[in-house]
C-alpha positions as CSV (number, residue, x, y, z in Angstrom):
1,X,23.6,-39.4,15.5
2,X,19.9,-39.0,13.9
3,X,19.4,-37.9,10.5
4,X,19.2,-34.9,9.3
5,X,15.8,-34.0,6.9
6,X,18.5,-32.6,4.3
7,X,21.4,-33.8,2.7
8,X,24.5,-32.8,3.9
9,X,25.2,-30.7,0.4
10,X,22.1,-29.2,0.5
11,X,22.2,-28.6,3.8
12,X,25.2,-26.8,3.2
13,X,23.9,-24.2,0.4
14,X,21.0,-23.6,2.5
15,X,23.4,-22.0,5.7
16,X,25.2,-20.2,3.3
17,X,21.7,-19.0,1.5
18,X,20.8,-18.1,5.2
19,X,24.2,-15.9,6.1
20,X,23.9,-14.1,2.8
21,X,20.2,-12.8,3.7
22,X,20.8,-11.9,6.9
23,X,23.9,-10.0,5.4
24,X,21.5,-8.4,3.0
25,X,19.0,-7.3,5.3
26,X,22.0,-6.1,8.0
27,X,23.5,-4.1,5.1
28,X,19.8,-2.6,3.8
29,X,19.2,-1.4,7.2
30,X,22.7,0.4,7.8
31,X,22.5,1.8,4.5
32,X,18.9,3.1,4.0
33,X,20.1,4.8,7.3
34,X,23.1,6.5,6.5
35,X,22.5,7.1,2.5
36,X,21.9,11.1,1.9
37,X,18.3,12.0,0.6
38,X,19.9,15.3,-0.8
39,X,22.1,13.1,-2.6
40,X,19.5,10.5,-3.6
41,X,17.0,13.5,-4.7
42,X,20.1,14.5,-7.2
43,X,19.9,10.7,-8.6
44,X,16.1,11.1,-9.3
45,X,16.3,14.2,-11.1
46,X,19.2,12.5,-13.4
47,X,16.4,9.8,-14.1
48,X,18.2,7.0,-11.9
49,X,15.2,4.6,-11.6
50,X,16.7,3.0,-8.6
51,X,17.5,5.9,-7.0
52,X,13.5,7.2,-7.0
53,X,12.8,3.3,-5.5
54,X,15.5,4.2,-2.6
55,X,14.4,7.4,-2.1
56,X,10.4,5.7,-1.6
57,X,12.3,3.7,1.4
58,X,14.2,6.0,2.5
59,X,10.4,8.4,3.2
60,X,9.0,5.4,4.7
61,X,11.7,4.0,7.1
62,X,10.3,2.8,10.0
63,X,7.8,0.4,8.0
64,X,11.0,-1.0,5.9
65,X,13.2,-0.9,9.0
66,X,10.9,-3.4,10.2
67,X,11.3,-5.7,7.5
68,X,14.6,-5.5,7.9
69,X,14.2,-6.7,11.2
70,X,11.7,-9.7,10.8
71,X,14.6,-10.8,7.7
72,X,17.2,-10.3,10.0
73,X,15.1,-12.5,12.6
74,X,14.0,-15.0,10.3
75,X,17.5,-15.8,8.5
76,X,19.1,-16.1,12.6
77,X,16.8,-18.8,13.5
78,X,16.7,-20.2,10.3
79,X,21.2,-20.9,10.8
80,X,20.2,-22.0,14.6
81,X,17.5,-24.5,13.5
82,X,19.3,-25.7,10.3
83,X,23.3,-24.5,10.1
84,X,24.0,-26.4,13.8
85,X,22.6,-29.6,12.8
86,X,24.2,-29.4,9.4
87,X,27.7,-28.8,10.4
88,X,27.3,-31.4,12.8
89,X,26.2,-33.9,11.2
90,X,29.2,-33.1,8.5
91,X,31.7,-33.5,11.3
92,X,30.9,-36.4,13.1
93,X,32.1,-38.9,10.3
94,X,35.5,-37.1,10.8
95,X,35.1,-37.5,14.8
96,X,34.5,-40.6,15.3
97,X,38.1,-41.8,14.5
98,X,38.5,-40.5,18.1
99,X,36.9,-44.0,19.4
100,X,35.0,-42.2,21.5
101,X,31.2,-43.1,22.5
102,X,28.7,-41.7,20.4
103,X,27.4,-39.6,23.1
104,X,30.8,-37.4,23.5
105,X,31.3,-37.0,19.8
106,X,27.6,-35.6,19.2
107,X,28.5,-33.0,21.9
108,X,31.6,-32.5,20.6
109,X,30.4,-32.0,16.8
110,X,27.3,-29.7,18.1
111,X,29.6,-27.7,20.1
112,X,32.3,-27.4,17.0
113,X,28.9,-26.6,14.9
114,X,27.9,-23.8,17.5
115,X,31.3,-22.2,17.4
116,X,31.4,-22.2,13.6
117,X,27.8,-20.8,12.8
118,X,28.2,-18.2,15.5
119,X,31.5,-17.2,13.8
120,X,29.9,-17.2,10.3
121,X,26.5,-15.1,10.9
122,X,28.3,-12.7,13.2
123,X,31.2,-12.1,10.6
124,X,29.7,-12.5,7.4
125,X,26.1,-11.5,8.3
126,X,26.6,-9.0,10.9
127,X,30.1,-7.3,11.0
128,X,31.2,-7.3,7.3
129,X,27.8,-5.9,5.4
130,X,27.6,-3.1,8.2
131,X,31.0,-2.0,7.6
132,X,29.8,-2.2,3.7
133,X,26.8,-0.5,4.1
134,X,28.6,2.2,6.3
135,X,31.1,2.7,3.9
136,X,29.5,2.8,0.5
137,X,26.1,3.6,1.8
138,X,24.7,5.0,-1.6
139,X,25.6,2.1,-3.7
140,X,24.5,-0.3,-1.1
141,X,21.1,1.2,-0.6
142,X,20.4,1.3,-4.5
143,X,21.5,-2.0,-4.8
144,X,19.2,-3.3,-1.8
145,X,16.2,-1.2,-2.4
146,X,14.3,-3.4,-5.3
147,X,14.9,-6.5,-3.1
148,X,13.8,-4.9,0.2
149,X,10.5,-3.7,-1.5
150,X,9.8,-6.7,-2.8
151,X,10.2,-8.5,0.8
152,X,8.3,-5.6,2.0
153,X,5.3,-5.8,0.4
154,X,5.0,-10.3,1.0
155,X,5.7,-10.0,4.6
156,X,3.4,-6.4,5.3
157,X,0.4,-8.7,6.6
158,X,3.1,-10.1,9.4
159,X,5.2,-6.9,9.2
160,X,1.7,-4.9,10.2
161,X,0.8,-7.6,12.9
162,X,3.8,-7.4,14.7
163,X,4.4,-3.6,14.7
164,X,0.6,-3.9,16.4
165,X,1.6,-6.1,19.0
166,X,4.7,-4.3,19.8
167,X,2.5,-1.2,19.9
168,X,-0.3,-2.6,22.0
169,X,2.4,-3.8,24.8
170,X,4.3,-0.5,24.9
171,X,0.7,0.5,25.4
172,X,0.1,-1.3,28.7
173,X,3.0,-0.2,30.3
174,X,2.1,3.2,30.0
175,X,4.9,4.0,26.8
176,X,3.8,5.7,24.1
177,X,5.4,4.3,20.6
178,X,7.8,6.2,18.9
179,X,9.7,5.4,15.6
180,X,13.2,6.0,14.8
181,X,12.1,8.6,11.6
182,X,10.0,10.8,14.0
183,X,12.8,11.0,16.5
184,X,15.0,14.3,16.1
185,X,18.2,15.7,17.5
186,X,18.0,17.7,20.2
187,X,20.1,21.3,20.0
188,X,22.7,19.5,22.5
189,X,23.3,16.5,20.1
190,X,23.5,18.7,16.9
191,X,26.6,20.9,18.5
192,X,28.3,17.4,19.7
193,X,27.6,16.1,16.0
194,X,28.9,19.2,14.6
195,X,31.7,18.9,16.7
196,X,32.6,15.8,16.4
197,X,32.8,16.6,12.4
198,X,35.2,19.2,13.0
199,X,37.1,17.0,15.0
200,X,37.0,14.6,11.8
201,X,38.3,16.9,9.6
202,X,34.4,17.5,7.4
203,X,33.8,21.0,8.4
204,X,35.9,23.9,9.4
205,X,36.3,26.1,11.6
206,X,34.4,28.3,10.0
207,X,31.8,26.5,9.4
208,X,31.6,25.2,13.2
209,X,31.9,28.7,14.1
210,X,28.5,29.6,12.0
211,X,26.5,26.4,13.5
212,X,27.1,27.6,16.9
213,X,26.1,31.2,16.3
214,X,23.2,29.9,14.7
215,X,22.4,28.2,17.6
216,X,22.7,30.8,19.7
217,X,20.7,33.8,17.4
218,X,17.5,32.7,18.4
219,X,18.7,33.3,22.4
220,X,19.9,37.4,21.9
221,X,17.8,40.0,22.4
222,X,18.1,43.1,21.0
223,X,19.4,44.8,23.9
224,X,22.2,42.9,23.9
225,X,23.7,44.0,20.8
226,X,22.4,47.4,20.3
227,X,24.2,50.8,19.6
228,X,23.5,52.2,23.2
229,X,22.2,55.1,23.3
230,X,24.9,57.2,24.6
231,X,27.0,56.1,21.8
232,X,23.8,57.0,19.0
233,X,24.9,59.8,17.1
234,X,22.1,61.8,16.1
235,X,21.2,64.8,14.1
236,X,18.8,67.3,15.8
237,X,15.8,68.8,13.6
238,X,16.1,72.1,15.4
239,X,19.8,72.4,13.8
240,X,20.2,73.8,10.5
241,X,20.6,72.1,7.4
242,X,23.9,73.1,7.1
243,X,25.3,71.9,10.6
244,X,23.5,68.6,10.6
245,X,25.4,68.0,6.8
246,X,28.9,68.2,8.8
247,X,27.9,66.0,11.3
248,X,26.7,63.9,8.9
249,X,30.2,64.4,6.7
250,X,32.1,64.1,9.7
251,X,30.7,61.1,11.4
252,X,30.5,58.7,8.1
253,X,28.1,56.4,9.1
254,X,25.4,55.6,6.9
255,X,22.0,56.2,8.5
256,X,22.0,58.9,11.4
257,X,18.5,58.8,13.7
258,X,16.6,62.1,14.1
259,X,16.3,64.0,17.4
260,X,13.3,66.5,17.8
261,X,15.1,68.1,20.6
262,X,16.4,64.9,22.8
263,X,17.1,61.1,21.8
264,X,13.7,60.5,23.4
265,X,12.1,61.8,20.8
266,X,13.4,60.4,17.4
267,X,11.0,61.8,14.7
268,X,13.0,59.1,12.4
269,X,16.2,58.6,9.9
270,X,18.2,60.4,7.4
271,X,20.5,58.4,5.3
272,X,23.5,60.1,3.6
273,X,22.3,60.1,0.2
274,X,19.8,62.1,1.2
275,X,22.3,64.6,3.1
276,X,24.7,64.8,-0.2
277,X,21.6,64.8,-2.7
278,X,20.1,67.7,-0.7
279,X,19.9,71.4,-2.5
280,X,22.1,73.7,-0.7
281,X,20.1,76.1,0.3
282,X,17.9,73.4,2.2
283,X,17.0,75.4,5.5
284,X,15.7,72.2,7.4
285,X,16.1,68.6,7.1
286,X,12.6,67.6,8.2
287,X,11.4,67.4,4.8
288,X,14.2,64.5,3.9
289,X,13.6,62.5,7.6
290,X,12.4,58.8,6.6
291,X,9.8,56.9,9.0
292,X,12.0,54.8,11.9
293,X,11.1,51.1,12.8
294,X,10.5,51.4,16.9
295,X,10.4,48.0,18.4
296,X,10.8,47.0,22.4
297,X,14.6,46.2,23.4
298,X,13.4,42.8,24.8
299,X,12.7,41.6,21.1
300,X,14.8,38.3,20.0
301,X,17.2,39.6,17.3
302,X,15.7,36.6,15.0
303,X,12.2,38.1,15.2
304,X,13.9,41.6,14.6
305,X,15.6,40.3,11.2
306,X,12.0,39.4,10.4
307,X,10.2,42.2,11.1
308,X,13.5,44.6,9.2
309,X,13.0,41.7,6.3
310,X,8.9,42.2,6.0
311,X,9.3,46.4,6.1
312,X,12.7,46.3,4.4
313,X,14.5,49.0,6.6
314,X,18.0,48.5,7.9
315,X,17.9,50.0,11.1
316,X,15.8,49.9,14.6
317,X,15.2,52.1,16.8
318,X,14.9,50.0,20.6
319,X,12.1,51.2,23.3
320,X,12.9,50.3,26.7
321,X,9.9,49.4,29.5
322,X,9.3,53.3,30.5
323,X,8.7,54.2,26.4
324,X,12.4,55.9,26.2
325,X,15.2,55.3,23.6
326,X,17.6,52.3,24.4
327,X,19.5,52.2,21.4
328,X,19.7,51.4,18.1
329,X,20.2,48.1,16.0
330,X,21.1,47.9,12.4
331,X,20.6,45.0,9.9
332,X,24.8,45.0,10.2
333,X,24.5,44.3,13.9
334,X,22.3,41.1,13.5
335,X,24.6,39.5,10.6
336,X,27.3,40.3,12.9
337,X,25.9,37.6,15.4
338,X,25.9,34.9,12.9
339,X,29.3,35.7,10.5
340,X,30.8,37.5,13.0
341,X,32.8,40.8,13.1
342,X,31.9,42.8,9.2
343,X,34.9,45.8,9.6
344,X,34.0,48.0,6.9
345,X,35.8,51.4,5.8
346,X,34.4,53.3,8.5
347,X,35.0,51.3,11.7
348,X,37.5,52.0,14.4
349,X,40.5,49.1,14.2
350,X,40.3,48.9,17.8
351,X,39.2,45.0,19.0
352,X,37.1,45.0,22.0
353,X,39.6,42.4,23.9
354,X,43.4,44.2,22.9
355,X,45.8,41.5,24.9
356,X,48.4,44.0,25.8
357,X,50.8,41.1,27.6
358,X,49.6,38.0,29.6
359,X,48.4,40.0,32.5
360,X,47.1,43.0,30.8
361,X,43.8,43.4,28.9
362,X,42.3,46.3,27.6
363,X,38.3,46.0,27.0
364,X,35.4,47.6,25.6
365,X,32.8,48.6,28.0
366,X,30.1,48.0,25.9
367,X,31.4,43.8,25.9
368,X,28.0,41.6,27.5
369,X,29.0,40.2,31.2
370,X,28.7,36.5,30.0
371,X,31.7,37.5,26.8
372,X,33.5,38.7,30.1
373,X,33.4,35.7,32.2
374,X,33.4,33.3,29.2
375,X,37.4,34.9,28.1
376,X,39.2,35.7,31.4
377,X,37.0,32.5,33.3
378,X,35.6,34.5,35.9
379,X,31.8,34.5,38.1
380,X,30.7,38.1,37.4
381,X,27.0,38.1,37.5
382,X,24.3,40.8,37.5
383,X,20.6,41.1,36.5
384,X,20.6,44.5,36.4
385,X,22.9,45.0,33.9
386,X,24.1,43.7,30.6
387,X,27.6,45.3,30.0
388,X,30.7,45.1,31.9
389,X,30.9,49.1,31.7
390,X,27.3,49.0,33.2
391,X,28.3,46.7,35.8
392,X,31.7,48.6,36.9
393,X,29.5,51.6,37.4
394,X,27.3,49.7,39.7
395,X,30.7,48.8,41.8
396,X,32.4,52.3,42.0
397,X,28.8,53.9,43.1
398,X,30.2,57.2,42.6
399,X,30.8,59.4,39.8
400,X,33.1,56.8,36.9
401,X,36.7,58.4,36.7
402,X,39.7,57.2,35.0
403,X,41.5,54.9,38.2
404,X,38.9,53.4,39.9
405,X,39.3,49.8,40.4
406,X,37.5,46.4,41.8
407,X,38.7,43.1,41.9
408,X,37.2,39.8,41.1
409,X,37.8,36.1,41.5
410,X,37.8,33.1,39.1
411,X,40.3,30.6,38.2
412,X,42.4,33.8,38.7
413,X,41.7,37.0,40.6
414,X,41.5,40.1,38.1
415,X,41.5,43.6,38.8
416,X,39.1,45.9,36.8
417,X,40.2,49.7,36.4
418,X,38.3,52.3,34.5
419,X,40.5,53.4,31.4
420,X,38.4,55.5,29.6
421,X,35.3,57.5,30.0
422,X,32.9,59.2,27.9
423,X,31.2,61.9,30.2
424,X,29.0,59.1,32.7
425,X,29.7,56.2,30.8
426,X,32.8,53.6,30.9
427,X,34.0,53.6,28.2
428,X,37.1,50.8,28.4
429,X,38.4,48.8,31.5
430,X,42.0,47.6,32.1
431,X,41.4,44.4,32.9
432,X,45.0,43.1,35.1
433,X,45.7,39.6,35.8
434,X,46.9,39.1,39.6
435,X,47.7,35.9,39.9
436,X,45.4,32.5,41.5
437,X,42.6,33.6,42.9
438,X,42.6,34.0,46.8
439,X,39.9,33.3,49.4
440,X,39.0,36.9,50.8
441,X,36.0,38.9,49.0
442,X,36.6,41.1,45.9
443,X,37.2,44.8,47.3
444,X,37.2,48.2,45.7
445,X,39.8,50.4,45.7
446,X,39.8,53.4,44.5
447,X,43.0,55.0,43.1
448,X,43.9,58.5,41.0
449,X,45.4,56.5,38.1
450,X,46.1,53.6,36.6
């Protein structure tokens, strides 16, 4: 067997020098990745000196990424060029007691050799400083930081010249470059990250819960939370002081829009204060209305929180596409989208879905068509309307009366029956499970009770 150019001893130090850098560089890169900036900003304001040099990295990642790469590169073929012949050469003493020609035990040394350096860089430089890194991120990345940036700034002229090249080729097949730091998580990934946290046991439910409403805020439009308005109460200017203050007493509710003879015309908002701090022998309440925020009912809730924010005014009034009254939104409905359900004093107990028994639902009228389907699992669609109460008064075509009933498929088939109305408008539906859906159409049957 030739010589090696280094003693066997030597030789030695130098593959385990190698395997320990590429174990460095494997455990920088996993840990300037995972390591927290809001936890390394924390370190820098304590005065951690370290921490300010990881945090420096950690801004520019791609550039150190890539010197983590060329190390990583540079310590793999340094074991291939220098670790094979080494360990070969150390066991072919020990070999030749076989007797065999010198031919077989060179291939059978360089083979042994192979199998060992392969075994050492992938389990000491690969495997065991990622687990590290992954698992004590922080202290890996301040430890590796000085070392990195040192590296860093030797190898930029090559770091700069290969990032070029690597740029120019993307280049000619039509691929425009793209670093890890500027790529972001799409909507999609951050709910399967969230998740897959929850799943782990790092967030609960009510924190999952929040993310996902988040998500969706930005989607609602105003319409599809509002007070409707055949559910606004409203006090008329033409009514006497007096008999405005007992709807106002009697009613509860906070703020109370104001009617110059129909909710068409709201001249603007009383609050109660104003009702209770009012003299007694106030004739009219005109001279205690407050200026209302009109905005268009196709408005995204998040640019309605917004606007309320900027004029600081806790309630709406919505303008649909022919300039009449909608609704109305308060600042309580919009929180409600994101923390859910705020019951204060006031509100009715009632839920909108009240399971009554695992075939029969009662349900709120005013509940959006996609809350339907996305409960009981069924196909109900409709672009004229956004309530199920809207959409059962589409069906029945006539006059709503308590009785009336349709039926609809999904992974079951449901009937829908009118519970309750409120002069033209539905106000709940008893929703009744029949049993697995069936092939023939849905079909309306009318009927004189429930």
């Amino acid at each position: 067997m030739s010589s090696d150019p280094l003693p066997i001893f030597w030789g030695l130090l130098f593959v385990l020098l190698l395997v320990f850098l590429n174990g460095f560089f494997v455990a920088a890169e996993f840990a300037m990745v995972k390591v927290r900036g809001s936890r390394l900003d924390t370190l820098v304001q304590e005065g951690n000196a370290k921490a300010k040099l990881t945090r420096h990295v950690t801004e520019h990642l791609d550039a150190y990424l890539s010197a983590c790469q060329l190390g990583i590169t540079l310590a793999s073929l340094g074991l291939g060029w220098i670790g094979e012949k080494t360990v070969a050469q150390l066991l072919y003493e020990p070999l030749t007691a076989l007797g065999a020609s010198n031919a077989v035990i060179t291939s059978i040394s360089t083979a042994i050799a192979f199998i060992i350096i392969t075994v050492l860089h992938i389990v000491l430089g690969e495997l065991a400083p990622k687990t590290l890194a992954i698992r004590k991120s922080e202290r890996v990345a301040l430890w590796t930081a000085g070392p990195l940036s040192l590296f860093y700034k030797v190898m930029y002229p090559f770091i700069w010249l290969l990032n070029g090249t690597a740029n120019m080729v993307l280049k000619v097949f039509g691929i425009e470059p793209a670093s890890e730091h500027e790529s972001a998580h799409t909507e999609e990934e951050i709910r399967i990250l969230v998740k897959e946290s929850h799943k782990s046991g790092l967030i609960d439910n009510t924190e999952l819960a929040l993310v996902d409403n988040i998500f969706d805020f930005t989607e609602t439009h105003a319409r599809e939370i509002m007070i409707p308005r055949t559910d606004m109460v409203c006090l008329y200017a033409e009514d006497s002081f007096e008999v405005n203050k007992t709807k106002v007493l009697t009613e509860m509710h906070t703020r109370y829009p104001v009617c110059d003879n129909d909710k068409d015309n709201i001249i603007g908002f009383i609050h109660i204060r104003d009702i209770v701090k009012a003299p007694d022998d106030l004739e009219s309440i005109h001279s205690i209305v407050r200026p209302m925020l009109s905005v268009p009912e196709s408005m995204s809730i998040s640019a309605l929180l917004k606007l309320m924010q900027k004029n600081k005014v806790q309630i709406a009034l919505l303008i649909d596409e022919f300039g009449g009254t909608a609704g109305l939104v308060t600042l309580e409905d919009i929180m409600e989208e994101i923390v859910g359900e705020i019951q204060d004093e006031f509100d009715e107990e009632r839920p909108q879905i009240e399971k009554k028994n695992e075939t029969n639902y009662s349900i709120d009228g005013r509940l959006l068509i996609e809350e339907v389907n996305a409960y009981f699992g069924t196909n109900i669609s409709s672009e004229d309307y956004d309530t199920i109460g809207g959409w059962m008064y589409a069906m029945v075509e006539v006059p709503p009366r308590v009785g009336l009933r349709t039926r609809v498929e999904g992974a079951f088939e449901y009937e829908f029956i009118i519970e309750e109305t409120d002069h033209f408008r539905i106000a709940r539906l008893h929703v009744k499970k029949l049993g697995a859906a069936t092939s023939h159409d849905a079909m309306l049957n009318p009927a004189s009770s429930i």
